[in-house]
Phi, psi and omega in degrees: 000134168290082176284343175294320173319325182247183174284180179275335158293320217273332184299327198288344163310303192312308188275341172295302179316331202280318175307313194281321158290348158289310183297313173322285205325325224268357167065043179260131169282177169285347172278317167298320215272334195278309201272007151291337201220015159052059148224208177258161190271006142307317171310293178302328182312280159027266204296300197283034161232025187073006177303156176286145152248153173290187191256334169323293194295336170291009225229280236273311173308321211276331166303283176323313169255034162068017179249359176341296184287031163303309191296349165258017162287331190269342186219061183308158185255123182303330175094196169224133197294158172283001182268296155327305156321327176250358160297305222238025154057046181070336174297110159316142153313162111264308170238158174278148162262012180072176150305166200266150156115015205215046155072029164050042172264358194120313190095180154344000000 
């Protein structure tokens, strides 16, 4: 599936169907998945209908029905590129430096 292709309702539709076929597979009600994960079973209706969610409660869903590490399929950690490593002498990134060209503020 192509998440670039779509909109942003429709990927948070996608992740919802997939939480909620999960939440089935695994034959858990939504009241159970709400009270495991100290939100409301309205919160879970929610997320598995595409609603915009905080990122807690998706987490907190995702934690309930025992799929956390899921998430590193979905957002893997990019690391520090090697090139950045020998810039920056082993000292982690913290901030961009935004773009050049904008009188040497910074950017964003």
């Amino acid at each position: 599936m192509d998440f670039m292709d779509m909109s942003h309702e429709a990927v948070l539709s996608e992740l919802g169907g997939r939480l909620r076929r999960l939440r089935l597979n695994r034959n858990v009600t939504q009241a159970e998945v709400a009270s495991q994960a100290g939100i409301s079973r309205s919160v879970v209706q929610n997320i598995e209908g595409g609603a915009d969610c905080t990122l807690g409660s998706f987490v907190r869903v995702l934690r309930a029905l025992d799929a956390l590490d899921q998430l590193d399929g979905v957002l893997p950690d990019p690391g520090v590129s090697p090139v950045q490593l020998a810039r920056q002498q082993g000292r982690l990134r913290h901030r961009a430096t935004g773009t050049r060209g904008d009188g040497g503020k910074g950017g964003n």
